[in-house]
N, C-alpha and C positions, 0 to 999 in steps of 0.2 A: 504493500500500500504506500510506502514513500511516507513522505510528508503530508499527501492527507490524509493521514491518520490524526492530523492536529487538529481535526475538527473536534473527536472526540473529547476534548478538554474545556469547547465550549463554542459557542458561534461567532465567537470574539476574538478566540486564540489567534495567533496572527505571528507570522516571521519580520524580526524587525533588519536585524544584520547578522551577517555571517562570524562567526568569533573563530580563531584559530584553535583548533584539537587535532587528538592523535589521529595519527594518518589512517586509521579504522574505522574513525567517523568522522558524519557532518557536524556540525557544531555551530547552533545558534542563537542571538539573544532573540526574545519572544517577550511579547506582550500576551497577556493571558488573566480574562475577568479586572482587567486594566491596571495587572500589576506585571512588574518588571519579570522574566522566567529566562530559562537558559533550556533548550531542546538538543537532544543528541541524539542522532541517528545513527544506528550502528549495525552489526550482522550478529551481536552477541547472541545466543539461545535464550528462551526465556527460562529456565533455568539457570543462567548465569544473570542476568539482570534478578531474577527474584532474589539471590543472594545479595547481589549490590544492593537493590533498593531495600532490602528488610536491615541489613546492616546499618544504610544511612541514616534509615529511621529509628534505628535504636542509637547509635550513636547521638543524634538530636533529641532524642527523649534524657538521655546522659548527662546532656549540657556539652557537648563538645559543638563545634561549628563547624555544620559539612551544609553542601547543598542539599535541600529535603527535597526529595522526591513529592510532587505535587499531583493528586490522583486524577482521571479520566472523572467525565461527570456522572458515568457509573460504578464510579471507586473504584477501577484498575488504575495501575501501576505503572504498564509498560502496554503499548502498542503494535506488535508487529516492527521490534527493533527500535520504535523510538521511546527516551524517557524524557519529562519534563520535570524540570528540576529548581525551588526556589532558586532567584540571582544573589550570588554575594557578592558584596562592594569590598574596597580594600584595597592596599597595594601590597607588591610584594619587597620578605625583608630586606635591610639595605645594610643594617650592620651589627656585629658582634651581637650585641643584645637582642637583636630581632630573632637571628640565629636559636639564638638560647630559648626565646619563647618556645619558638617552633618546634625546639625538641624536645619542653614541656609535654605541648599537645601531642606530641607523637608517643611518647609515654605515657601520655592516657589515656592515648589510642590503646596501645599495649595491655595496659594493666586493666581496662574494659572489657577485651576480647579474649584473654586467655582461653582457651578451649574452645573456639569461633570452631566452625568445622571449614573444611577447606573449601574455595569456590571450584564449583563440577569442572572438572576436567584437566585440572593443573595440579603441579606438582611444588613442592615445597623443595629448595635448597638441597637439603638432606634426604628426600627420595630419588634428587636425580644422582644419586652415588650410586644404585642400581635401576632404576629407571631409565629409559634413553627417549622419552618423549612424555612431552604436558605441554599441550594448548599452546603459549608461542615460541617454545623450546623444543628442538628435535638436536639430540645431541649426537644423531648421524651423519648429520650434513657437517658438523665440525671435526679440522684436524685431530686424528685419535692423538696426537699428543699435547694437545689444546684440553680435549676432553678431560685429560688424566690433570693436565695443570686445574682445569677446575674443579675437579673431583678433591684434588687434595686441599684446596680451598675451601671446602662445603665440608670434609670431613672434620674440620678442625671445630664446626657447630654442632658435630653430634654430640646426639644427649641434654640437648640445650631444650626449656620449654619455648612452646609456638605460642603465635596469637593471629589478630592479622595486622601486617605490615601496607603502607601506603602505597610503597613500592616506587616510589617518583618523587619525593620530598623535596628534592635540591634542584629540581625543575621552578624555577623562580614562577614561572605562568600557574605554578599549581598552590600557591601559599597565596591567602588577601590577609594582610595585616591592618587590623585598628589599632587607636589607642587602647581598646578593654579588650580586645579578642583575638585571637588567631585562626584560620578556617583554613580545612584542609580541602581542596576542590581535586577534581577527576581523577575519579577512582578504578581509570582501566587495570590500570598493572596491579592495584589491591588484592589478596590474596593470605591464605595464614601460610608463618613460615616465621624463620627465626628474628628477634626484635631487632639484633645487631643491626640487620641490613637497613634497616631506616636511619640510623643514627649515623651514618661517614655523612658529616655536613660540612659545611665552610669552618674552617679554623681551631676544628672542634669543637664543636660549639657544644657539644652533648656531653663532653669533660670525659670523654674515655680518656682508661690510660694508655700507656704505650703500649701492651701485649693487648686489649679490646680492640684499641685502633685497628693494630696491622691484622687480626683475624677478622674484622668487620670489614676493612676497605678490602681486603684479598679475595673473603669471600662477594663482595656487593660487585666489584670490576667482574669476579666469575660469572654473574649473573645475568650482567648487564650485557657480558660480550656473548652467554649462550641466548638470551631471550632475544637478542637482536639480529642474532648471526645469516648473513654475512655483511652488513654493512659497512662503510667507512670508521663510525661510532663502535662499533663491534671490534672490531680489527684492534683499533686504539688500544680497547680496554683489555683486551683479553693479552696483551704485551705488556699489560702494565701485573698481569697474575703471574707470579716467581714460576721459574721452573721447577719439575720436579728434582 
C-alpha cells in the first residue's frame, strides 16, 4: 500500500517533508490531527515492528524519551510497513557533558530492559560466535579471517548479561538534546545484546576504564564492520578489530 496507508491515521494525516533515514527506509515529517509526527516506511515484518513499537511504548510509559508510536484511528500500530511516530525536537550533543547525559539515558535504557527478549530474526554479538547469519549480518560473505578477528572480539563478552542496546548512539542524527531531556530516536539497528556496545562514545564519555574501553570499542568496530559488510564504513572498521 505505500504511503496511502497514511490515510488510516486520519483524513488529515498528511506528508509535510522528506527527513533523512536509514537507507531501508522512507522517512518523513507529517502533520497528523494537526500535530507535528515523523512517518517511516520500511520492509521490516510486522513482527519486527511489533517488537519496536511495544518496546517504545514501554520505554515512554518508563519516563525515558523515545519517539511514541502514534496509533491508526483503529488502534493499530503499524500499516503494511509504515509506522507513525510522535516528532521530537532537540539538537544533537555538542560537548563532553552532552556526551555524559547521553550515556545516562542509555543506561537506563539498559537497566529497563534486562531480559527484553530478542527482536525476531537477529542475533546478539555473542551468538554470532556460532551463528553465521541474523537479519543484517551474514558472516559468509566476510573474509574467514575477518570473521575469526571478530569472533575473538565478541568472545571477550561472553557470559556478560543482555538487555536491548540502541545500536546507533554516536550517530549525532539519532540523539535530540534539551535543556531537561535527552531522546533516543530511530530504533533500526535496536536489538538485545551486550550493554558495552552502546557505550564507545566520544571521549569517553560513559567513564569506562581502560580494559571496558578496549573490549567495548573491539567488540562495537566487530559489529559495525559485520552488520554493514561490505561497505567502505565496513572495511574501515573491521581494520580497526586487532588480529588474531
Amino acid at each position: 500500500m505505500g504511503w496511502e496507508a497514511l490515510g488510516q491515521w486520519g483524513d488529515d494525516a498528511a506528508r509535510v517533508e522528506p527527513l533523512t533515514g536509514g537507507v531501508a527506509n522512507d522517512v518523513w515529517r507529517l502533520r497528523v490531527d494537526g500535530r507535528p509526527a515523523v512517518g517511516r516506511l520500511g520492509t521490516g515484518s510486522d513482527a519486527d515492528l511489533a517488537w519496536e513499537t511495544e518496546l517504545l511504548r514501554f520505554l515512554d510509559r518508563q519516563g525515558l524519551s523515545v519517539p511514541v508510536p502514534m496509533p491508526t484511528v483503529d488502534g493499530r500500530l503499524f500499516v503494511d510497513g509504515l509506522v507513525v511516530m510522535t516528532y521530537v525536537e532537540g539538537v544533537p550533543p555538542e560537548t563532553h557533558a552532552d556526551w555524559q547525559r547521553v550515556a545516562e539515558a542509555l543506561r537506563e535504557l539498559h537497566r529497563l530492559t534486562r531480559g527484553w527478549p530478542q527482536r525476531p530474526g537477529w542475533r546478539s554479538s555473542t551468538d554470532l560466535l556460532h551463528a553465521e547469519t541474523g537479519t543484517k549480518v551474514d558472516l559468509n560473505a566476510m573474509p574467514a579471517e575477518g570473521v575469526a578477528r571478530c569472533r575473538a572480539a565478541w568472545a571477550r563478552l561472553t557470559g556478560r548479561p543482555t538487555c536491548v542496546v540502541h545500536g546507533d548512539p554516536n550517530n549525532l542524527g539519532n540523539v535530540r538534546m534539551t535543556p531537561d531531556r535527552v531522546a533516543l530516536i530511530d530504533w533500526d539497528e535496536a536489538h538485545v545484546d551486550v550493554p558495552d556496545l552502546d557505550l564507545v562514545l566520544p571521549d569517553n564519555a560513559a567513564g569506562l576504564d581502560d580494559e571496558a574501553w578496549d573490549i567495548a570499542a573491539q567488540a562495537s568496530a566487530a559489529w559495525e564492520a559485520a552488520v554493514c559488510w561490505d561497505d567502505e564504513f565496513s572495511v574501515k572498521r573491521l581494520a580497526e578489530v586487532r588480529p588474531v
